[in-house]
N, C-alpha and C positions, 0 to 999 in steps of 0.2 A: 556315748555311753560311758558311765565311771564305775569301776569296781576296786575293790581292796586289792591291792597287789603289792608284790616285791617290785622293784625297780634297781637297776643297776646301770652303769656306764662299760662300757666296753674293757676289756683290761688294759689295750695300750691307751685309753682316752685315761685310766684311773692312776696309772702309773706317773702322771705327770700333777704335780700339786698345782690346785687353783686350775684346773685344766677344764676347755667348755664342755658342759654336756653334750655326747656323743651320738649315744645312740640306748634302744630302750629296748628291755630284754621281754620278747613275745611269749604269752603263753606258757610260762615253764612254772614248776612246781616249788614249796619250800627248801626242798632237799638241793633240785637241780641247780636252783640259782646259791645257794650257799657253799656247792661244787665252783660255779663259777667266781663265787668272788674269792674263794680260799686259792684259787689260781693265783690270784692278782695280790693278794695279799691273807691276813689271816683273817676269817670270819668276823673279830671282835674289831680290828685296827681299819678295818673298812667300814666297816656300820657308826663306827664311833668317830668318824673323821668328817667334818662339817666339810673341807676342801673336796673331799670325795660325794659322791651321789651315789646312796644305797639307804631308798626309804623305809620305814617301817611297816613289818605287816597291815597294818591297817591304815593307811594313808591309802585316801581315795585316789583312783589315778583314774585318767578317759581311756580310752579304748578308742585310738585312732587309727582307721586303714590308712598302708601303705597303698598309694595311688598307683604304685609300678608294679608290686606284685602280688599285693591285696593282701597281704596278711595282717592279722589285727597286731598293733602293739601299746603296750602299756605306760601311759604318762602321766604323772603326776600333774595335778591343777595347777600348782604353784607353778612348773614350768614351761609353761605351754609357749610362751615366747621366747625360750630359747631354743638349740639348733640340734632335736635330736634328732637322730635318725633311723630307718627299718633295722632290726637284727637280725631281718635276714638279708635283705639287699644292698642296705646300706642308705637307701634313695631318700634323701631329708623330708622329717615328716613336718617341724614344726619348724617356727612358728605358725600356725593355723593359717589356711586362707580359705576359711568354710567355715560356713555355720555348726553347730555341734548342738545336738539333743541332749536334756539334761531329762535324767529317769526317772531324779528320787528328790525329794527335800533335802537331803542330807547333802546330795552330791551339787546343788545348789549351793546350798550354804559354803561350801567346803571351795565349791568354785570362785564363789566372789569375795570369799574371805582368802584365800590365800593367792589368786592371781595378783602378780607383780604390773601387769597392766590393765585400763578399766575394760569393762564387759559390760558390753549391750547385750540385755536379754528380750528377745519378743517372745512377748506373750502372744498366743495365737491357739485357734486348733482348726481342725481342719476342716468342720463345715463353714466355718467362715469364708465366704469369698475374698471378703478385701485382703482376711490374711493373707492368701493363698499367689495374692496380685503382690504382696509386698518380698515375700519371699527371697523370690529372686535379686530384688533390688538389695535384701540384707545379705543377701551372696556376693552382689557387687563391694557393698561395702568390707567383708571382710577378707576378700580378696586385695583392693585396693589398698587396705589399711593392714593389711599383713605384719602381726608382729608391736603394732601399736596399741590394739584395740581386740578383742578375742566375742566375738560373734555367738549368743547361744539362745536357745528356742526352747520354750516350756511352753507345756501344751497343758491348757488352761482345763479342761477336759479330765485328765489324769490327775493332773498336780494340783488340786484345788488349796488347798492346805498353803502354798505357795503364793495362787492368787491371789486367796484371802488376807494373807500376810498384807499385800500391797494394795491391797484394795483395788483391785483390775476388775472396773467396773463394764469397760467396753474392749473390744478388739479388734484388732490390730493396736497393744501399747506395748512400749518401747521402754524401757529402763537403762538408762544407764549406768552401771555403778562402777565406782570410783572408790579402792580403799576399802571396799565392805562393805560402803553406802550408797544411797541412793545420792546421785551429783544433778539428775534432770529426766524427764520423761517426757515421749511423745506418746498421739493417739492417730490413729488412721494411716492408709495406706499413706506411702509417698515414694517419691522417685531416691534413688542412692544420694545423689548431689543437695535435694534437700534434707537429708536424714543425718550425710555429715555438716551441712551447715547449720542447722538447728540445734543437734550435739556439742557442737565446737570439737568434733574431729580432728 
């Protein structure tokens, strides 16, 4: 899921210039997270520091569980391949090794445009059987390609508007994109090992 949020790095992660992305702030409000970054530095000198990580109210981020202790946290598109982690546990949530539901067009667009690495999207929904059969295998693949490749599922059903965009005549199709664009597409079920051979994974 992607919604608008604030994001921030931990304070000792922000403390250090050029330092990696740490970890991504759960849940909290305008106010709470402007408490936290005025900790680390002053509200203006944090926001305004490209070395630092403190996004704009409305940059779309995902909505990614924490695998350890289930709590949702919030991550910008653009970073999904680097090394953030739970705010409250700490347990690294990214880079991705799971597929990931896209909600809206917007948060589509927003995803293939500013990921640093490419994005396989299937197209699918879920009376489809062969979708249903491929699934799993685009689970293998983004587990195994972790961090190279970011795995995501539009459901062809809801998102038509998106379809239509690409012209997803049949289902189970596979997009790849690259940059913002489209680099290659498959159609029909298949096994992980053919999906990244036929990509160039």
């Amino acid at each position: 899921m992607f919604q608008s949020a604030f994001q921030c790095v931990t304070a000792g992660a922000a403390t250090e210039a050029g330092s990696a992305f740490e970890t991504c702030v759960s849940y909290v409000s305008h106010s709470e997270l402007q408490r936290a970054c005025c900790a680390v530095s002053t509200w203006t000198q944090l926001c305004s520091s490209k070395e630092r990580t403190c996004a704009a109210l409305d940059e779309v981020a995902m909505i990614v569980e924490c695998s350890s202790c289930k709590v949702k946290n919030r991550v910008p598109a653009g970073r999904l391949d680097e090394n953030a982690r739970c705010g409250k546990c700490k347990a690294q949530l990214t880079p991705l090794g799971k597929a990931s539901v896209v909600e809206s067009s917007a948060d589509f667009m927003e995803l293939i445009k500013s990921s640093t690495v490419p994005v396989l999207v299937d197209f699918w929904a879920p009376w489809c059987g062969p979708c249903r059969m491929v699934g799993p295998e685009l689970e293998k693949v983004a587990s195994d390609k972790r961090g190279q490749v970011i795995v995501a599922k539009v459901n062809t059903d809801e998102l038509t508007d998106v379809a239509g965009r690409y012209d997803i005549q049949a289902i189970p199709t596979m997009i790849l994109f690259d940059g913002g664009r489209e680099a290659k597409r498959l159609q029909g079920a298949m096994r992980a090992p053919a999906i990244v051979r036929e990509l160039d994974l």
